[in-house]
N, C-alpha and C positions, 0 to 999 in steps of 0.2 A: 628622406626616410622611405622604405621601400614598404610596399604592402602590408609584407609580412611583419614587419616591427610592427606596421600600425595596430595590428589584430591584436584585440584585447587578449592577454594570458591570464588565465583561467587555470587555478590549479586543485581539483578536488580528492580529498581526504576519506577515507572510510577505512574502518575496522571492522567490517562486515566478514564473519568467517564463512558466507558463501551467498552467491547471489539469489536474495529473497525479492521482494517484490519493491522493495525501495530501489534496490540496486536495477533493475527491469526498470522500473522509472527511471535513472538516472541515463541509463544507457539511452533512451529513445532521446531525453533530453540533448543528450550530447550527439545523435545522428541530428536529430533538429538544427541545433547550432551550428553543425559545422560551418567552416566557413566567415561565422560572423565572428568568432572565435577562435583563441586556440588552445584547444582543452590538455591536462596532464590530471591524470587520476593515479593517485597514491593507495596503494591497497596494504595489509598486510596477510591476501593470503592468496593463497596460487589460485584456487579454486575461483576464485573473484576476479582475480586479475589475467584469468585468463578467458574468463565473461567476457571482460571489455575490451579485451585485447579482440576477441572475435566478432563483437558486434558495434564499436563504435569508432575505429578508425583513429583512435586519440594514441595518447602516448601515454603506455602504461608502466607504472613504476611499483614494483613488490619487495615491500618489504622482506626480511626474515621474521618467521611467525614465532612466538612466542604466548606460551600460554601465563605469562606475567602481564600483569596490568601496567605497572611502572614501565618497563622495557620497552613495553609497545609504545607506552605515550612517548618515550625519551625517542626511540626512532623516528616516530613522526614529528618531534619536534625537531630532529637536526633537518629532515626531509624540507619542514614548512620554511628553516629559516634557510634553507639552499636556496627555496623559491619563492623569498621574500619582496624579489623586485617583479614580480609575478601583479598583473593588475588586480588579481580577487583573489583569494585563499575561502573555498568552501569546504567549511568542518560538514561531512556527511555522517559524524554517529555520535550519538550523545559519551560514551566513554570518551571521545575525544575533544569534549569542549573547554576540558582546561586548557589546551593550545592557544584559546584567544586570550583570555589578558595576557595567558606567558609570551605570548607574541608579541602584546600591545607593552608592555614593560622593555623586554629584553631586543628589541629592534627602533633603532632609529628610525628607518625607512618604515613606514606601516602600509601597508596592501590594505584596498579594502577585503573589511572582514569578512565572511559571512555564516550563519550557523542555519543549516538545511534541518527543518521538525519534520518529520515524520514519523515522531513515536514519541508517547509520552512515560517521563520515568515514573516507576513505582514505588518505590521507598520514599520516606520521608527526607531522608539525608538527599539520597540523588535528585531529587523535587528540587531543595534548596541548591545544591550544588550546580544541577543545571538551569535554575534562571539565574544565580548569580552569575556564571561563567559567560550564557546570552546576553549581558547588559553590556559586556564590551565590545560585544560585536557591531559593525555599523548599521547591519540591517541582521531583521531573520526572517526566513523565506518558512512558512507552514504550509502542511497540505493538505490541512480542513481548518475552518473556521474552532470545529473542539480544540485538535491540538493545538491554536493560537491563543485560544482561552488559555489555555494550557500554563503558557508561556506571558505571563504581565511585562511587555518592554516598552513602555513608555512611546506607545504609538510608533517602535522601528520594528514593529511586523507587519509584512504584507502577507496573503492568503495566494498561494499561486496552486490550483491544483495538480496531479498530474495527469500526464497525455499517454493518451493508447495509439497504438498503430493503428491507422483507419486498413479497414480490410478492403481488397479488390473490389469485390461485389457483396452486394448487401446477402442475408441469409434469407432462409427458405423459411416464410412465417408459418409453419402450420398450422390449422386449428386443434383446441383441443379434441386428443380421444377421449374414450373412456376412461380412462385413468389418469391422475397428475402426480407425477415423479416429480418429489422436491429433493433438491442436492446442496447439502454443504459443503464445501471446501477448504482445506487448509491441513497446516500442522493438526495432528489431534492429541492436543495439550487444555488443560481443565480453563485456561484465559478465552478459549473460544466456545465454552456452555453447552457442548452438544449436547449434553445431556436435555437441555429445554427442546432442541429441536423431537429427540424422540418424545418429549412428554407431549408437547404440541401433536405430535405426528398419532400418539394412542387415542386423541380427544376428536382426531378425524376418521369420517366415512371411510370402508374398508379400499377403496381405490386410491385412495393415496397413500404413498410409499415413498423412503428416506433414503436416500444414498450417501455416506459417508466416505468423501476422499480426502486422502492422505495418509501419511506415515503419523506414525509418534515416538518423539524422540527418545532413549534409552531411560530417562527419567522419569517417562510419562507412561509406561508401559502400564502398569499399573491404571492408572486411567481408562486405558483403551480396554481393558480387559471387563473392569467395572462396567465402561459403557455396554460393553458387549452381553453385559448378563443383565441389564436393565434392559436392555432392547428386546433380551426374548421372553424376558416376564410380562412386558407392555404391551409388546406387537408381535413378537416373535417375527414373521418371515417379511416384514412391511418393512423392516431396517435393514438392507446390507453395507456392509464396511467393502468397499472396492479398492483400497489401497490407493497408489499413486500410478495418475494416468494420464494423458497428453489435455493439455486441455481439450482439443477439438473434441477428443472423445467422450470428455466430461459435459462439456455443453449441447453436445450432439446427440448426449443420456438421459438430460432430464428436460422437463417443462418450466422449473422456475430455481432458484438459487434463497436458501433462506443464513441469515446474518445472525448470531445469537449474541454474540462479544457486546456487552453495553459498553465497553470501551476501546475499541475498534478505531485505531486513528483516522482510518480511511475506506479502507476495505475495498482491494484493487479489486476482489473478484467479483464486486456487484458490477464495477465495471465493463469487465469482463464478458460475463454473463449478458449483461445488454448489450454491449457489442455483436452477443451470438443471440440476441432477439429472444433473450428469456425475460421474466417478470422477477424483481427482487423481490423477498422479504425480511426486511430490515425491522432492529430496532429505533424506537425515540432518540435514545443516547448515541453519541460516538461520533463515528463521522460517514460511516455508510453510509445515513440518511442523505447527507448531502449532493449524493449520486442522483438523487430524484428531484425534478421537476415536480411545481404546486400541485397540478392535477393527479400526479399518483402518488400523494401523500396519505390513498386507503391502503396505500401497500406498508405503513407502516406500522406497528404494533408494539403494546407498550412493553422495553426492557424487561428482561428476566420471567417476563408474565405466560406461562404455557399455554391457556386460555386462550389469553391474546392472539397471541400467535395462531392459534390454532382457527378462529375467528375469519384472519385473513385469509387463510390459508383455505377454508371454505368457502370465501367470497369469492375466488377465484376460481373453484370448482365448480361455482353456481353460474359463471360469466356463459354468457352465448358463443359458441363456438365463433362467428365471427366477427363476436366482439372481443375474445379474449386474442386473436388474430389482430387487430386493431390496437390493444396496447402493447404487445410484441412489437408491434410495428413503432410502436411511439416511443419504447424504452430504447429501440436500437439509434432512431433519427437523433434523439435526444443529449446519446451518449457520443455521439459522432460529433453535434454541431457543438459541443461544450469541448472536448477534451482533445482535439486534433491539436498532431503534436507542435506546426507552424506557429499557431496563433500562442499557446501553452508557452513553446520556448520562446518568444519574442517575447511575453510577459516575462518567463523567471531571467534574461537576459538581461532584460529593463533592472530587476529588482537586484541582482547582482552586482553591476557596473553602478549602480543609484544612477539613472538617467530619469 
């Protein structure tokens, strides 16, 4: 048998209609792997599959997109049973977790299974829908302890979380100025609360100021316009909306990163953000928290609570200049010695293959 037979085949699934920040995790995973693996990622949409096709060296396969639910599943499942002598088949998106038992029924030959969490469903029907479908699977890989709560499989979930790119060289810690810019980040849709960060933000001294980045989807419009006229009643010029911008330039904007979502599976951008040597402010709930180490668990603040929030958010502006230079320093060391993506992919490897 030549090498290349021997290398585990690895064939991962997602219906992602464009690359969010699971799919950003998957990609590092799969630069990680290479090698010990050999990965095929099944997409069905250009946008996504031309993600990976750019960043991860794998072998990408695009579906035809279809805005039917039925059709999409029925393509990925003639796809999954093309690549059923495949050593793993990873479902990467809850829409597509009826593929496991229909795989496990309709296949002699069974691959192992695997169903990746990184998001927890909303509805009552999709809740039961998708633990029933995870019980067929041989393992399920989550990517915080919440969404493993999430998910009851009878002790076949492991907790793997994901890995960031370690950067070159560390960041330039500055100390606090006079002023502390808190920034949130993300889509701007009502599941991520900004609205708490502006009320947080009216209940602080006049030097701290909110930056809000992102778009909002066609849907959410409405939303964003709401936030908009809340901000200038509360703070008026303390709030700006910046739209969508590079990260470097986001994190190279503000002084700290605050978290509002209580149900936040993971929240790459607290991540992130420590990566660029900022201080998170998270809530109790979700799985942001899980970004933080014991010792800066003052950075946390109770769910949905504006107060709260607001609380921490002052503790930080009371910090001594080069003490708050000092946990910058420990949220970056932190996030590097936890999340490098070597040690990350060797774990979700493991959890894959069941070794």
């Amino acid at each position: 048998m030549s090498e290349a037979d021997a290398t585990p085949k690895v064939t991962f699934f997602t219906a992602a209609g464009q690359p969010w920040g699971a799919e950003h995790s998957l990609a590092i995973l799969v630069q990680a792997l290479r090698g010990s693996i050999a990965p095929t990622i099944v997409c069905s949409s250009t946008e996504t599959a031309e993600f990976f096709s750019m960043h991860t060296g794998a072998q990408v396969i695009c579906l035809n997109e279809s805005e039917n639910r039925l059709k999409v599943l029925a393509r990925f499942m003639r796809t999954a049973f093309s690549h059923r002598k495949s050593t793993a088949l990873v479902i990467f998106s809850l829409q597509l977790m009826p593929l496991i038992p229909l795989i496990r029924v309709l296949t002699m030959h069974t691959p192992r299974l695997v169903v990746d969490l990184h998001d927890v469903p909303k509805g009552r029907f999709d809740r039961w829908a998708s633990r029933f479908c995870s019980r067929f699977a041989h393992v399920a890989i989550a990517i915080s302890n919440y969404v493993a709560n999430a998910f009851p499989n009878q002790g076949r979930t492991q907790v793997v979380p994901r890995p960031f790119l370690m950067p070159h060289s560390a960041p330039v810690f500055n100390p606090l100025g006079d002023k502390l810019s808190i920034g949130i980040v993300g889509r701007i849709d009502p599941e991520k609360r900004i609205e708490t960060a502006i009320a947080a933000i009216s209940k602080c001294p006049e030097q701290v100021s909110l930056k809000v980045y992102g778009a909002s989807l066609v849907a959410d419009a409405g939303y964003r316009a709401r936030l908009v006229s809340t901000a200038k009643r509360a703070v008026d010029s303390r709030v700006e909306f910046m739209g969508v911008r590079k990260p470097d330039d986001i994190y190279g904007a503000i002084d700290a990163i605050i978290v509002c979502n209580e149900n936040e599976p993971s929240g790459r951008t607290v991540g992130e953000a420590m990566m660029a040597g900022l201080l998170p402010v998270v809530p109790d709930s979700g799985g942001s928290s899980e970004f933080l180490p014991p010792s800066m668990d003052w950075l946390k603040y109770e769910a949905l609570n504006p107060e709260s929030a607001a609380g921490v958010i002052r503790a930080i502006l009371k910090l001594p200049k080069d003490e708050f230079r000092t946990w910058r320093e420990l949220a970056y060391e932190w996030v590097c010695a936890t999340r490098n993506p070597t040690a990350i992919g060797e774990a979700y490897r493991q959890a894959v293959l069941g070794m």
